[in-house]
N, CA, C and O of each residue as an XYZ file, in Angstrom:
828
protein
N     -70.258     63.564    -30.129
C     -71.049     62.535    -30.828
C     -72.383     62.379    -30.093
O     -72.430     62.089    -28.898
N     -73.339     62.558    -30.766
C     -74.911     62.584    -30.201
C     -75.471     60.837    -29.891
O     -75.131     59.708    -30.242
N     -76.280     61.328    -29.220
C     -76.935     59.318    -28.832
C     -76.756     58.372    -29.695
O     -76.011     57.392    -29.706
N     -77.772     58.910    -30.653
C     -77.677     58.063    -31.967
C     -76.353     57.654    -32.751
O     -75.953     56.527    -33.042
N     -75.941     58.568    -32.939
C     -74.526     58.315    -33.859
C     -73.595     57.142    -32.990
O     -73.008     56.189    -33.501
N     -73.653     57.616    -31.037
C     -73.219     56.366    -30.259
C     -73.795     54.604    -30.424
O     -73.235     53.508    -30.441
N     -74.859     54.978    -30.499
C     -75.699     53.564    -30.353
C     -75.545     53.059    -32.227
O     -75.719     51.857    -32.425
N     -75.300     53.768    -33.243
C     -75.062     53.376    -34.327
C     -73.388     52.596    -34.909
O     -72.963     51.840    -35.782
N     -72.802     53.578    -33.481
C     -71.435     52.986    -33.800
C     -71.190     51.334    -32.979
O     -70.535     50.360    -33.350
N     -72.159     51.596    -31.557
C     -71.814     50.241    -31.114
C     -72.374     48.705    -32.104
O     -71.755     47.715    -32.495
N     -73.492     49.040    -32.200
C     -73.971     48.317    -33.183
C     -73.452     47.564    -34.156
O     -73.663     46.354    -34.246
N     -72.413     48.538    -35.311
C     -71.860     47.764    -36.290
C     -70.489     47.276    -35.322
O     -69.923     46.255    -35.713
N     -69.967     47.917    -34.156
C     -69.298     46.807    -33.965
C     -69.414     45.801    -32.799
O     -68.553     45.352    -32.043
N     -70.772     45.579    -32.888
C     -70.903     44.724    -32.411
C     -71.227     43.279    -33.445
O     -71.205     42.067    -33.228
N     -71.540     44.170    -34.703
C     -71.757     43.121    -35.888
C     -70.635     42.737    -36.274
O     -70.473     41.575    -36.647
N     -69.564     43.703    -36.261
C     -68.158     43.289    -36.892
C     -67.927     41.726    -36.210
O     -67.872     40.692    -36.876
N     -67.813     41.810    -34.810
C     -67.747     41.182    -33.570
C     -67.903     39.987    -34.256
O     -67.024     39.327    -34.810
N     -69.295     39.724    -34.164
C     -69.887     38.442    -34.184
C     -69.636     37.906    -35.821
O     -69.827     36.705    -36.012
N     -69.285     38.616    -36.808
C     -69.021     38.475    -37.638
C     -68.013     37.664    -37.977
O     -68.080     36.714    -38.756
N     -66.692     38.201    -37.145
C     -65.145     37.861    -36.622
C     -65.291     36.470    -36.115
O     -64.549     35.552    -36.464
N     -66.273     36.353    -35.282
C     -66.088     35.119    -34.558
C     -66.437     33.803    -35.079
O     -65.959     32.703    -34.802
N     -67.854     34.303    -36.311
C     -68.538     33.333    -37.178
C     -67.117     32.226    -37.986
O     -66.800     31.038    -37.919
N     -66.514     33.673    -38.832
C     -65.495     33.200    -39.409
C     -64.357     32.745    -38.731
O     -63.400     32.351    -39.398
N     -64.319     32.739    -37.697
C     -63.253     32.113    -36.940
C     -63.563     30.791    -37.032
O     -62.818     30.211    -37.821
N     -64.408     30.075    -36.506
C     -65.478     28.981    -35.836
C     -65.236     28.301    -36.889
O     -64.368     27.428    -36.891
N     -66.073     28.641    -38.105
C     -65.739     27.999    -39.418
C     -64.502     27.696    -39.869
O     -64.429     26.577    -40.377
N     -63.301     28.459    -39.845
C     -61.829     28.040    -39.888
C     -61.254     26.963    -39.290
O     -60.521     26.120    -39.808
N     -61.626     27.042    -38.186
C     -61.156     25.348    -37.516
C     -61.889     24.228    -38.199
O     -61.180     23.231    -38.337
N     -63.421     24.086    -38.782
C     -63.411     22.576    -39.031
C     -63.207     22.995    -40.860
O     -63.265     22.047    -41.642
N     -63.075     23.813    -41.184
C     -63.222     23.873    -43.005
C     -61.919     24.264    -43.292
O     -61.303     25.101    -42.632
N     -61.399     23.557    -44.462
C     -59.825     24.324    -45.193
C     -60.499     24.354    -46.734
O     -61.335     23.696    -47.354
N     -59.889     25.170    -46.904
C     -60.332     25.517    -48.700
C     -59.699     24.494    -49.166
O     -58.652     24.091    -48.658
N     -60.598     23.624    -50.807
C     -59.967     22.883    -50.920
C     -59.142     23.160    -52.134
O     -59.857     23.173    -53.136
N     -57.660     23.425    -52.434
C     -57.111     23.983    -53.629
C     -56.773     23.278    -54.340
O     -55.876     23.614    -55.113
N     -57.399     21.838    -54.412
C     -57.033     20.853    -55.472
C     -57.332     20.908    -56.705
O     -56.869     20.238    -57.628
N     -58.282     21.888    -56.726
C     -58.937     22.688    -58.379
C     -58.821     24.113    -58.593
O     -58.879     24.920    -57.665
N     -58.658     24.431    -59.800
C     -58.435     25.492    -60.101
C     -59.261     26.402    -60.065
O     -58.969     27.588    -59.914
N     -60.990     25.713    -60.270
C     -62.275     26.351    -60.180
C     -62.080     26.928    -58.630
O     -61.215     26.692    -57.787
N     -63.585     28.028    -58.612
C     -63.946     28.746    -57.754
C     -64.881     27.315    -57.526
O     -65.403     26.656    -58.425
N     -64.932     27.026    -55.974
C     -65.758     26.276    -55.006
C     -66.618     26.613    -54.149
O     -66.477     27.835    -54.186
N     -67.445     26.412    -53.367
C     -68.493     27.032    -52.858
C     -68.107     26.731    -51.181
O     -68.454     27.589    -50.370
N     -67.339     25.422    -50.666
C     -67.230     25.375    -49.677
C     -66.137     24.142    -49.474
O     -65.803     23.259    -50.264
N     -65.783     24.367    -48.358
C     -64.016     23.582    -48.054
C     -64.347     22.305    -47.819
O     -65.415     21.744    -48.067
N     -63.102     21.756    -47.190
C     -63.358     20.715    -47.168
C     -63.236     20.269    -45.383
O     -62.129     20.472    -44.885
N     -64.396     19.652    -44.408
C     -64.022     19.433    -43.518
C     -62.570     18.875    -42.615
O     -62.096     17.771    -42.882
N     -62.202     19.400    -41.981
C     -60.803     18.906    -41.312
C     -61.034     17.754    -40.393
O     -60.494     17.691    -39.289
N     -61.908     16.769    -40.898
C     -62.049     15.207    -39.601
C     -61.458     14.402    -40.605
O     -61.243     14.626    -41.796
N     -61.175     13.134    -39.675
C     -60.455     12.092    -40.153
C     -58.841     12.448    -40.928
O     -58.325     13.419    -41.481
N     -58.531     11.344    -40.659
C     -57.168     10.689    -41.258
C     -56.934      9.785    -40.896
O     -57.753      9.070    -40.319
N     -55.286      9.365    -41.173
C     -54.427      8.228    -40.804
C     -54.842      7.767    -38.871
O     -55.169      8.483    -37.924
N     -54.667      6.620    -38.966
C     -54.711      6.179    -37.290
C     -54.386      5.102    -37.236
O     -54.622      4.471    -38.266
N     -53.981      4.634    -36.552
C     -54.114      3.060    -35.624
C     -54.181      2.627    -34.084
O     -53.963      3.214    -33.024
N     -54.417      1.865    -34.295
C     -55.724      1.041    -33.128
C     -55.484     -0.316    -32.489
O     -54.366     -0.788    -32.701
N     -56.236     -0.963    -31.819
C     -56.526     -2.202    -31.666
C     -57.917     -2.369    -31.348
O     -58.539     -1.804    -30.448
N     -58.458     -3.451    -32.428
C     -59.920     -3.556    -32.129
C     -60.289     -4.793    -31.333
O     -59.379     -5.600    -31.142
N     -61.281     -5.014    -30.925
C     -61.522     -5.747    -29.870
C     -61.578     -7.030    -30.026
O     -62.466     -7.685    -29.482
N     -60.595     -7.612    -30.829
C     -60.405     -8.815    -31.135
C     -58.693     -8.882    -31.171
O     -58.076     -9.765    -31.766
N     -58.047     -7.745    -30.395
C     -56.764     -7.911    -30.262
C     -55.462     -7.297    -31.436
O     -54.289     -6.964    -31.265
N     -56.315     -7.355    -32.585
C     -55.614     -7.105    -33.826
C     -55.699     -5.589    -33.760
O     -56.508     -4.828    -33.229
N     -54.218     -5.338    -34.722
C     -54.263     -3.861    -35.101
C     -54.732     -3.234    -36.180
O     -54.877     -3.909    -37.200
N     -55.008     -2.087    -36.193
C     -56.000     -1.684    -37.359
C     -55.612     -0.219    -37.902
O     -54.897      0.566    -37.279
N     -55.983     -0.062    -38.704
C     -55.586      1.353    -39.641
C     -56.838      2.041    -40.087
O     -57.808      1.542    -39.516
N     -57.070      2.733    -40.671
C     -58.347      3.577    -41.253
C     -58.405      2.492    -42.894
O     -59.359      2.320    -43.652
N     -56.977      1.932    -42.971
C     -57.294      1.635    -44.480
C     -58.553      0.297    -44.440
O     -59.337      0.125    -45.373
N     -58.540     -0.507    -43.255
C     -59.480     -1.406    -42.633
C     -61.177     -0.980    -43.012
O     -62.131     -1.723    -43.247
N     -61.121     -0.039    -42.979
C     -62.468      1.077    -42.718
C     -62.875      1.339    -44.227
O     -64.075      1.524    -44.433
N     -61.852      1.382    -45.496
C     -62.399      1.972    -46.734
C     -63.729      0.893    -46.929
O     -63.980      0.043    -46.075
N     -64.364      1.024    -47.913
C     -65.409      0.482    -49.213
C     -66.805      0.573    -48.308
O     -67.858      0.014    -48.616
N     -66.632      1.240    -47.349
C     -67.707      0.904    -46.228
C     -68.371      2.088    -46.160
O     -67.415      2.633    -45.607
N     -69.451      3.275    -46.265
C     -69.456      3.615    -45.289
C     -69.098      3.814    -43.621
O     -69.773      3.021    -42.965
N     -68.346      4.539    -42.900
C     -68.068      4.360    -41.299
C     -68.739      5.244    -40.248
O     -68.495      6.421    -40.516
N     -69.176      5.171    -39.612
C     -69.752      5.646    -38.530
C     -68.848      5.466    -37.359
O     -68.393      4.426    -36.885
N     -68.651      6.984    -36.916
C     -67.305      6.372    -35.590
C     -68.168      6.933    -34.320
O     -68.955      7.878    -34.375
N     -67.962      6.421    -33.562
C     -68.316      7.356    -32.004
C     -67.523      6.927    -31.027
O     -67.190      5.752    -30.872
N     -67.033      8.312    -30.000
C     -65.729      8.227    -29.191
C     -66.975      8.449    -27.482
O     -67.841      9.233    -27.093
N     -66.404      7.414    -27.082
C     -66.931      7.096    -25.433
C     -65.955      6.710    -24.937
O     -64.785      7.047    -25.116
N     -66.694      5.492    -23.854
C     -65.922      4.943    -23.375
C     -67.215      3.612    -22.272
O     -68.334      3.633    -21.760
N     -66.250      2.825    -22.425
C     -67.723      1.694    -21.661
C     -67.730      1.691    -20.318
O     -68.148      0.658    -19.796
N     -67.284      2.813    -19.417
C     -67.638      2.792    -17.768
C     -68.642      4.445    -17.562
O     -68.757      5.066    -16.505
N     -69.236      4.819    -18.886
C     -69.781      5.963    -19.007
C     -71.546      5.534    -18.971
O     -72.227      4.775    -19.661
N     -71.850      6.439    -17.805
C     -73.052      5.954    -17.410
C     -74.180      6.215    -17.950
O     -75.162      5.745    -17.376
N     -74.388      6.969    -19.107
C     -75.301      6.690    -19.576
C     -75.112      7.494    -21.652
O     -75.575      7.062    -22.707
N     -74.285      8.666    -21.366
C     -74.729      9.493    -22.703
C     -73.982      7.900    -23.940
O     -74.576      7.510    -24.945
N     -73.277      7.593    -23.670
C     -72.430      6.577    -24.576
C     -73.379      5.561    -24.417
O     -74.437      6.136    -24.672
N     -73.629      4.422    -24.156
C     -74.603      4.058    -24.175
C     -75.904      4.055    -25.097
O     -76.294      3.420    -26.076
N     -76.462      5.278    -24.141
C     -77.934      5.501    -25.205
C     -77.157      6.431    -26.762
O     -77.887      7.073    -27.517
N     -76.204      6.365    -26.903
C     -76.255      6.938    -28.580
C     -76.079      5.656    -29.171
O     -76.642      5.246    -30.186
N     -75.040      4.898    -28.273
C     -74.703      3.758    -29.678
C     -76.222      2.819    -29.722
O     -76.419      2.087    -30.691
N     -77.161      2.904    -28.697
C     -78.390      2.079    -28.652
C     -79.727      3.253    -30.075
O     -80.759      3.036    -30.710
N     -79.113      3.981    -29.944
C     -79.608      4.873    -31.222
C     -79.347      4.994    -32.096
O     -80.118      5.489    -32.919
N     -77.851      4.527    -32.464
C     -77.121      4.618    -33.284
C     -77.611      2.629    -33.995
O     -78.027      2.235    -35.084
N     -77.356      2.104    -33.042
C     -77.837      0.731    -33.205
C     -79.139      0.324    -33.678
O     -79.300     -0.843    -34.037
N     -80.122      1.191    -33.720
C     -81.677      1.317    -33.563
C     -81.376      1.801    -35.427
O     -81.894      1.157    -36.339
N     -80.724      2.670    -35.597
C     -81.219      3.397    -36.999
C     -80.381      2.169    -37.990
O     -80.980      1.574    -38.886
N     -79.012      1.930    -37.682
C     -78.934      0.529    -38.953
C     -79.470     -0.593    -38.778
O     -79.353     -1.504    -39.598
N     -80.071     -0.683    -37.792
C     -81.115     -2.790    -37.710
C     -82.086     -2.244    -38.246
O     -82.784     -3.054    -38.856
N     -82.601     -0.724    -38.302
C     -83.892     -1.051    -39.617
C     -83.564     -0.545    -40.942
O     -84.291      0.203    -41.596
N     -82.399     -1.005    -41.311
C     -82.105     -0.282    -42.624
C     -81.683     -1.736    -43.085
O     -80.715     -2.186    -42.472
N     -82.291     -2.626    -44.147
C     -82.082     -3.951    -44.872
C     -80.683     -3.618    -45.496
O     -80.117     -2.615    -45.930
N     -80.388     -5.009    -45.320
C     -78.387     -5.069    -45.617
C     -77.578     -3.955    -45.132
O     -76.634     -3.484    -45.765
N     -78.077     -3.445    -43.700
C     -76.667     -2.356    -43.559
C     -75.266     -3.324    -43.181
O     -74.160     -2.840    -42.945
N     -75.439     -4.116    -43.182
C     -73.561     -4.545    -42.738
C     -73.414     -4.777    -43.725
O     -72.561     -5.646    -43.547
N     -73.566     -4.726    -45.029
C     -73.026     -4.760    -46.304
C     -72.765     -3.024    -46.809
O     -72.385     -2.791    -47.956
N     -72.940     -2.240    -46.119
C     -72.975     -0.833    -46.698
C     -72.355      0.046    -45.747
O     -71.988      1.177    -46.067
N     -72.185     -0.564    -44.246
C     -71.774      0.297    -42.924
C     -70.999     -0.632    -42.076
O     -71.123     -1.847    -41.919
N     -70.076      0.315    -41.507
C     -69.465      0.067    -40.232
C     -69.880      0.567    -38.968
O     -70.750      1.428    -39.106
N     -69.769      0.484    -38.539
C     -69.751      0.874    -36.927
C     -68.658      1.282    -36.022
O     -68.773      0.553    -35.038
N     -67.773      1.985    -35.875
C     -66.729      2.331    -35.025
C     -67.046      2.836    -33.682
O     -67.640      3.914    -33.647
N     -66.692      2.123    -32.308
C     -67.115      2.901    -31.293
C     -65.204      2.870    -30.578
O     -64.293      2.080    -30.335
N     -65.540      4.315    -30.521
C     -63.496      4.287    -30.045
C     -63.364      4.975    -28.715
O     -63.967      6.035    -28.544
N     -62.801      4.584    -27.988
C     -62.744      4.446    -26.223
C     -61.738      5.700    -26.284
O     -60.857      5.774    -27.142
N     -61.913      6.516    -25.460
C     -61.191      7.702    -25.092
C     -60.747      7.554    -23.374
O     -60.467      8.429    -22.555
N     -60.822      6.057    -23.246
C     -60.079      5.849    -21.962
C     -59.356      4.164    -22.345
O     -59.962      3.094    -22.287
N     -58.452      4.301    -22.586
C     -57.842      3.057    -22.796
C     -57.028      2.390    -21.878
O     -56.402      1.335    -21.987
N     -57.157      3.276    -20.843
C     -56.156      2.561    -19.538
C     -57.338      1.590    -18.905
O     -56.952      0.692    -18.157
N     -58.688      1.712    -19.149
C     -59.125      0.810    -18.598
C     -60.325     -0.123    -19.764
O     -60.964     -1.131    -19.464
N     -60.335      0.582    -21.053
C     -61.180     -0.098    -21.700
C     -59.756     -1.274    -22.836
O     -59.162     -1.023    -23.884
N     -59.746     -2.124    -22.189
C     -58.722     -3.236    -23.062
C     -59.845     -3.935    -23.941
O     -61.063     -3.872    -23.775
N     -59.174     -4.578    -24.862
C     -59.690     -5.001    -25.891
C     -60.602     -5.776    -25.715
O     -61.501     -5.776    -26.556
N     -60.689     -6.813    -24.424
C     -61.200     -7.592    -23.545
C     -62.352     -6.857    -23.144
O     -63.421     -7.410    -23.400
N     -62.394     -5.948    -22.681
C     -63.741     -5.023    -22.122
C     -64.539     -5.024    -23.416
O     -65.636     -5.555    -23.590
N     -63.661     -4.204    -24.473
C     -64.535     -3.630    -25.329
C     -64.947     -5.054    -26.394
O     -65.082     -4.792    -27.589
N     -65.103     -6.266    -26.025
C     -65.498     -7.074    -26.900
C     -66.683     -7.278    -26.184
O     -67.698     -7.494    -26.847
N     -66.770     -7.250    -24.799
C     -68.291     -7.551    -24.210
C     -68.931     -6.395    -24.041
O     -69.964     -6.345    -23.373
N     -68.411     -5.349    -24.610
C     -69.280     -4.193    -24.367
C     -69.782     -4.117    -26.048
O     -70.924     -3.658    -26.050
N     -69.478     -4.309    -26.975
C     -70.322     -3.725    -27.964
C     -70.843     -4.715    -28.493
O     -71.191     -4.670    -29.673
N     -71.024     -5.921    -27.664
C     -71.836     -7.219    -28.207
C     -72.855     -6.658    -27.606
O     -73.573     -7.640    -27.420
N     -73.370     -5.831    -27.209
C     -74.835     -5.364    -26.630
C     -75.323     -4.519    -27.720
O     -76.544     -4.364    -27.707
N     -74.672     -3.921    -28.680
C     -74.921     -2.977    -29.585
C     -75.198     -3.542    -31.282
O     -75.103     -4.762    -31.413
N     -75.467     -2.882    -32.323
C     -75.779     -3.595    -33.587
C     -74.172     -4.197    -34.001
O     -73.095     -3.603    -34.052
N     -74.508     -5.529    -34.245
C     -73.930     -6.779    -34.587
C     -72.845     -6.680    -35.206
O     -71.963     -7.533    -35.106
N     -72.725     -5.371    -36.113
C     -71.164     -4.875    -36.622
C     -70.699     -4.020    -36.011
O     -70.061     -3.154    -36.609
N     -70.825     -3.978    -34.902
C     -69.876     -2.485    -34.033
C     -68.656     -3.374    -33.853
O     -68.569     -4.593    -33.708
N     -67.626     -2.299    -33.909
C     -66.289     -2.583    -33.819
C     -65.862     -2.086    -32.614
O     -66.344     -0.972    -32.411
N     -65.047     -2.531    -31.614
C     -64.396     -1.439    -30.626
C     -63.340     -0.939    -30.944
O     -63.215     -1.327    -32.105
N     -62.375     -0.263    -30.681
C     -61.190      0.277    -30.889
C     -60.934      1.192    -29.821
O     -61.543      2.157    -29.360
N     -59.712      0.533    -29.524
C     -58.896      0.906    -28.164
C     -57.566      0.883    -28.402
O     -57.543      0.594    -29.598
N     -56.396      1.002    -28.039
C     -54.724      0.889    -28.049
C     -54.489      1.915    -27.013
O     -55.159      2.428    -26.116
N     -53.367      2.016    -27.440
C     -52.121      2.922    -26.415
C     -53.081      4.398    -26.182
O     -54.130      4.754    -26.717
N     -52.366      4.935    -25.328
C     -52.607      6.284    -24.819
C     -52.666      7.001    -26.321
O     -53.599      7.499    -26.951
N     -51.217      6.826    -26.617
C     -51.021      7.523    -27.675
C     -51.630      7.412    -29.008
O     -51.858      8.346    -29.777
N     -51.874      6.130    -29.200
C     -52.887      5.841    -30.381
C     -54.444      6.614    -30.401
O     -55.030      6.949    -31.431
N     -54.892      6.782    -29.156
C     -56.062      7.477    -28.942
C     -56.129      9.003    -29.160
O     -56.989      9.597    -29.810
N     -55.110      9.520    -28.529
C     -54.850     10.990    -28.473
C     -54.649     11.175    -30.449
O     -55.213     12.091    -31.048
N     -54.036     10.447    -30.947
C     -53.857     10.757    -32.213
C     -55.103     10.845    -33.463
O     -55.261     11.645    -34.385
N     -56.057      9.365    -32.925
C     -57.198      9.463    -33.395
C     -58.237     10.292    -33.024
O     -59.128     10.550    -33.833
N     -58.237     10.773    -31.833
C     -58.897     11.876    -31.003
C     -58.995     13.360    -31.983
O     -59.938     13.998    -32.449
N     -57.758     13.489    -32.006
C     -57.073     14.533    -32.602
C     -57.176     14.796    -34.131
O     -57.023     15.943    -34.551
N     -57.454     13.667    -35.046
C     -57.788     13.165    -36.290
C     -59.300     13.911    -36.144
O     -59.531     14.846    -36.910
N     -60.199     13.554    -35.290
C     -61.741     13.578    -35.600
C     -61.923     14.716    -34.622
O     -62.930     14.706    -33.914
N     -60.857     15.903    -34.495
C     -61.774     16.740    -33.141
C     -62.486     16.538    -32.099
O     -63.542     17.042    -31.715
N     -61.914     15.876    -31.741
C     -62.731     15.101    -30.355
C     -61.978     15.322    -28.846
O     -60.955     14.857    -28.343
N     -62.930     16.193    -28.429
C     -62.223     16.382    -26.842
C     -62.656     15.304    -25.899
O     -63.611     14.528    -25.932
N     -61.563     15.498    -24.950
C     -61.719     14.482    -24.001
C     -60.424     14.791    -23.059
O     -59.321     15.156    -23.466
N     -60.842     14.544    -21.605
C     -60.023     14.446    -20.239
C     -60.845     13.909    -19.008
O     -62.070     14.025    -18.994
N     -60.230     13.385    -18.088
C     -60.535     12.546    -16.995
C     -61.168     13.519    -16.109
O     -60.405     14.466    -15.920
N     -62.635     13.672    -15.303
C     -63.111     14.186    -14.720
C     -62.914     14.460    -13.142
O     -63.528     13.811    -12.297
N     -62.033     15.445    -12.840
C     -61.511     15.422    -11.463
C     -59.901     15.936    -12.026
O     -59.286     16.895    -11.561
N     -59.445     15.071    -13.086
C     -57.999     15.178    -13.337
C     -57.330     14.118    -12.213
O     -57.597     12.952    -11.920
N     -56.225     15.185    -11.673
C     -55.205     14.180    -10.661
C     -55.774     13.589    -10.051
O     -55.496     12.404     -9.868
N     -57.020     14.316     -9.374
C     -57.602     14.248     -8.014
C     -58.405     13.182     -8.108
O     -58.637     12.618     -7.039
N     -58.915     12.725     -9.104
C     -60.231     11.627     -9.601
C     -59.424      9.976     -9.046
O     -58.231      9.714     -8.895
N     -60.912      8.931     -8.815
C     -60.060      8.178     -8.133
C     -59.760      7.306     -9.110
O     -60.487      7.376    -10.100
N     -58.727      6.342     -9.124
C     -58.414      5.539    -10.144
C     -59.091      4.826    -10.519
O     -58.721      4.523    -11.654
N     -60.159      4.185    -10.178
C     -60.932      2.845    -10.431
C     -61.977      3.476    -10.652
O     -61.881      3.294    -11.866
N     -63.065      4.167    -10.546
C     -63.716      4.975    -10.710
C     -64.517      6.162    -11.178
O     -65.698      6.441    -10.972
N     -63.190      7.054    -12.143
C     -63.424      7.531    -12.613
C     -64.120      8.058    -13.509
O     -64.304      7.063    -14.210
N     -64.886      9.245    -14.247
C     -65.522      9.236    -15.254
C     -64.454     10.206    -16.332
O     -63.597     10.838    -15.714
N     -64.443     10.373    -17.925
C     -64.443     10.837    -18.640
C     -65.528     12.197    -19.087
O     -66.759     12.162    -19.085
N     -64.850     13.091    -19.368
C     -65.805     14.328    -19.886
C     -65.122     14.227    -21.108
O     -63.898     14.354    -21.138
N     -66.073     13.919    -22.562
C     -65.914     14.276    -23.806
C     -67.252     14.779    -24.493
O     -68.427     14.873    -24.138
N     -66.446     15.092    -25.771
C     -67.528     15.766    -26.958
C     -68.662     14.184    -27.058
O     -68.544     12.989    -26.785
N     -69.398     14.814    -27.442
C     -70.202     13.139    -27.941
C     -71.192     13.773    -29.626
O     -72.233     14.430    -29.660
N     -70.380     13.266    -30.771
C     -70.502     13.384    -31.577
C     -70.338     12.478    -32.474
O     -69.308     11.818    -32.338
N     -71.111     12.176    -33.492
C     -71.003     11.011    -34.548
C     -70.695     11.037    -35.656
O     -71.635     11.398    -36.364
N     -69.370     10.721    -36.447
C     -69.221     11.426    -37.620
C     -69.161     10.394    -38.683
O     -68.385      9.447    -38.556
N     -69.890     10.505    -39.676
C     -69.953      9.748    -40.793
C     -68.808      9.699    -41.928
O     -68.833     10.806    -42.465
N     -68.003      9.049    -42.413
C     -66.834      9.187    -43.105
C     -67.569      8.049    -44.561
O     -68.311      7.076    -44.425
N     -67.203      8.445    -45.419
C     -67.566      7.724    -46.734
C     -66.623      6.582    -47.242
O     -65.458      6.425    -46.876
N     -67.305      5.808    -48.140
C     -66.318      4.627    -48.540
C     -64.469      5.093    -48.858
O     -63.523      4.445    -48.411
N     -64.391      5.943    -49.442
C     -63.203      6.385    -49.243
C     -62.530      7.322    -48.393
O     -61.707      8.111    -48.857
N     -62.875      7.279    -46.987
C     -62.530      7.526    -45.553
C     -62.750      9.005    -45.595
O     -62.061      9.618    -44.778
N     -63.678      9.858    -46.475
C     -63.325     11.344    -46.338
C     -64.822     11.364    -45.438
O     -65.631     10.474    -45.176
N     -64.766     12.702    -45.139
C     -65.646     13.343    -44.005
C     -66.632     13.054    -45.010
O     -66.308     12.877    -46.185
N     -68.541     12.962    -44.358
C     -69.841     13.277    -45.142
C     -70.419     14.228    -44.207
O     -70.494     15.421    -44.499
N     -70.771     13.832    -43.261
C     -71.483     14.417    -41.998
C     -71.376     14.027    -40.604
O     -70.905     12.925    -40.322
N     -71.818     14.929    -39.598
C     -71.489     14.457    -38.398
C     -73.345     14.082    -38.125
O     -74.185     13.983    -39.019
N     -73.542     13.956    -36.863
C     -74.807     13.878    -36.131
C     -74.726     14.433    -34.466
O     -74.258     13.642    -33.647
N     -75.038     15.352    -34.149
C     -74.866     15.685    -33.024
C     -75.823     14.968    -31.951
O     -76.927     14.541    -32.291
N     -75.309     14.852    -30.553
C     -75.897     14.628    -29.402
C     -77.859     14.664    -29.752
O     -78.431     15.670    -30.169
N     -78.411     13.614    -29.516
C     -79.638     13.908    -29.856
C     -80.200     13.689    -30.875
O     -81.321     13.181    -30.851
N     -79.609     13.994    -31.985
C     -80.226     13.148    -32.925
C     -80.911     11.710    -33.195
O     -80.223     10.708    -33.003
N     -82.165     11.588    -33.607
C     -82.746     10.607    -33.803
C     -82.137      9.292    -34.292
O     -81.057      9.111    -34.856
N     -82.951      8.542    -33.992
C     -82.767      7.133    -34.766
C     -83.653      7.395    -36.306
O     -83.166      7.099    -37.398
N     -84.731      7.871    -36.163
C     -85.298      8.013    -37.556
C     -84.170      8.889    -38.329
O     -83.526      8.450    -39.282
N     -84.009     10.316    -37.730
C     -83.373     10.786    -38.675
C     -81.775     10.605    -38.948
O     -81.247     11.295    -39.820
N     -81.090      9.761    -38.266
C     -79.894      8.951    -38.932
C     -80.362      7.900    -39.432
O     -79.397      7.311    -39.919
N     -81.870      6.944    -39.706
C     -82.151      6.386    -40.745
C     -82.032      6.857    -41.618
O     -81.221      6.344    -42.388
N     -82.681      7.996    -42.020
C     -83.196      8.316    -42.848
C     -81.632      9.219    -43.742
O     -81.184      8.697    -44.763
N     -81.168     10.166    -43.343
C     -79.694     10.247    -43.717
C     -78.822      9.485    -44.673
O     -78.417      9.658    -45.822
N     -78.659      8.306    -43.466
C     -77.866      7.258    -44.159
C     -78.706      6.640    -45.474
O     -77.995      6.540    -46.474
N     -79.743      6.318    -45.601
C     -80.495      5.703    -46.583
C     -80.304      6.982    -47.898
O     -79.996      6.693    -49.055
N     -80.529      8.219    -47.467
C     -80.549      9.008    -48.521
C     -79.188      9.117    -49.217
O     -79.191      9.612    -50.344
N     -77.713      8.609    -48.543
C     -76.667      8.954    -49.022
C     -76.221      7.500    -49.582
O     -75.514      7.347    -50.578
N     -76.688      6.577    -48.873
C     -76.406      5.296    -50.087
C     -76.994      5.169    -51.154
O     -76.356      4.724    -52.108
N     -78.517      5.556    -51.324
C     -79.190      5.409    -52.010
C     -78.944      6.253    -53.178
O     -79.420      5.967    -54.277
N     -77.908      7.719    -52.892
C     -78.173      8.960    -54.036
C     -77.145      8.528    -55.171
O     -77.040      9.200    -56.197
């Protein structure tokens, strides 16, 4: 086999490759949706479902709490020094200039450390944030389940070794928008603006 014919073969598989992997990637957050008989153009995201909680007023809560609303969820935690924080202060920034958003939005901010964010924490922590943020915290297990609902990684930084009081969390930091009837719309990644999650949200209530 001559140069060329070598460097022609690596090539396509190196396209195969990346090809393989595209469609992989896409398989985890999309399932086809076979609820119609028609040909569709694209699946249906795999975030959200069933959960329960306790929000920061002690009471327990379900996703069914969440319908007629628009929801906005974001998974932190309130001893996180800064990325949690400045999103929900961005996140907070894009619905105080949008007229009547607590008639059209929620706010979900859900703690991915619940051994130390109690309901008690998380009531003085998101009174710093726009006026309808909710906290939501419960059991270990309640978290891991909702975690797991919205693709959301998360583990204790250090692991065993990390000190108890102290510790930090390493998670995804992602914002996902769920519609009045709790299905996926869009996410917002790390960074995203305050204008342009104004502007988003305004275009999807408004359409």
């Amino acid at each position: 086999m001559n140069a060329a014919m070598k460097k022609s073969t690596a090539i396509l598989a190196i396209s195969c490759l990346l090809l393989a992997t595209g469609i992989g990637a896409s398989a985890l957050l999309f399932a086809p949706d076979t609820s119609k008989t028609s040909v569709v153009s694209s699946g249906t995201a795999l975030v959200g479902g069933p959960f329960e909680a306790t929000n920061q007023d002690g009471k327990r809560v379900s996703e069914q709490d969440f319908l007629g609303k628009h929801t906005l969820f974001y998974f932190g935690f309130t001893f996180c020094p800064d990325i949690c924080p400045a999103e929900l202060q961005v996140i907070s920034a894009a619905l105080n200039d949008i007229a009547g958003a607590e008639d059209k939005f929620n706010l979900a901010f859900v703690t991915i450390d619940p051994a130390r964010d109690t309901p008690d924490i998380m009531k003085q922590y998101v009174a710093h944030f726009w006026p309808g943020t909710i906290g939501l915290t419960g059991s270990a297990e309640d978290i891991r389940k909702i975690a797991a609902a919205y693709r959301v990684y998360y583990t204790k930084a250090g692991g065993e070794n990390a000190d108890k009081d102290s510790y930090l969390m390493d998670h995804s930091s992602i914002t996902y928008l769920m519609g009045p009837d709790g299905k996926f719309i869009r996410h917002f990644p790390f960074g995203t603006s305050a204008d342009d999650i104004k502007k988003a949200l305004v275009d999807i209530t408004s359409g």
